[in-house]
C-alpha positions in Angstrom: -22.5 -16.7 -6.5 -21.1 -13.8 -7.7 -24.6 -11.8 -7.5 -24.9 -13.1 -3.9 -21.3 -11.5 -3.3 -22.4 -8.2 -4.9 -25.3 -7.9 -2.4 -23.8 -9.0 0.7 -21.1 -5.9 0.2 -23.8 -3.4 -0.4 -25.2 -4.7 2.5 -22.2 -4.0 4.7 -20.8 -1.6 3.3 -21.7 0.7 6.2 -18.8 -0.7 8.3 -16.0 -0.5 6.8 -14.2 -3.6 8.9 -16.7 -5.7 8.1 -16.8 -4.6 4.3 -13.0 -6.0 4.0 -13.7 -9.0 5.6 -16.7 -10.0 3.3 -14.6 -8.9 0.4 -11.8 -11.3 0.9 -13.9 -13.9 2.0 -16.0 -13.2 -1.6 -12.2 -13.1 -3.4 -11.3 -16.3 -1.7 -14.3 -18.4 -3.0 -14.8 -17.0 -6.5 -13.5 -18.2 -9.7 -10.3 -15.7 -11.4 -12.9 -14.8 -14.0 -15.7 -14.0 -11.2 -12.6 -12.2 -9.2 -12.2 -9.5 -12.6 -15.5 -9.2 -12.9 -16.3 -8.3 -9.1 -12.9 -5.9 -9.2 -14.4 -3.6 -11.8 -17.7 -3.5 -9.9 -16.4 -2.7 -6.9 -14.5 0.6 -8.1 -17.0 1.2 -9.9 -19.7 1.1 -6.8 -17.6 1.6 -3.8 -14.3 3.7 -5.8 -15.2 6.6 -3.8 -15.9 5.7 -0.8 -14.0 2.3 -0.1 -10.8 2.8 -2.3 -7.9 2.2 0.1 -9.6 -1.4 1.0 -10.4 -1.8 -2.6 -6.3 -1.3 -3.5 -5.5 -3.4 -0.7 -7.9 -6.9 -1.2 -7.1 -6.7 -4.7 -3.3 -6.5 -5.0 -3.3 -9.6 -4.4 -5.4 -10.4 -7.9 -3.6 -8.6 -9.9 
């Protein structure tokens, strides 16, 4: 699942509405250990670019 997640966000990551949607949606469904994982590659991948969504999905997770 997580995988799948991972490529539906590079997918969309164009629109930045959509990207936030996806990413909560993915945050929602996946287990806390899947959640971690996903968190460090999304900074990692979208850090630049996406960071004030990033901050704001994942407050909640931490």
């Amino acid at each position: 699942m997580l995988e799948y997640v991972k490529t539906i966000l590079k997918k969309v990551s164009f629109d930045l509405k959509l990207f936030e949607k996806e990413l909560v949606k993915a945050i929602a469904s996946l287990l806390e250990k899947e959640v971690k994982t996903l968190k460090r590659w999304c900074y990692r991948t979208f850090g630049k670019s996406h960071r004030p969504i990033l901050d704001r999905c994942f407050v909640i997770t931490t």
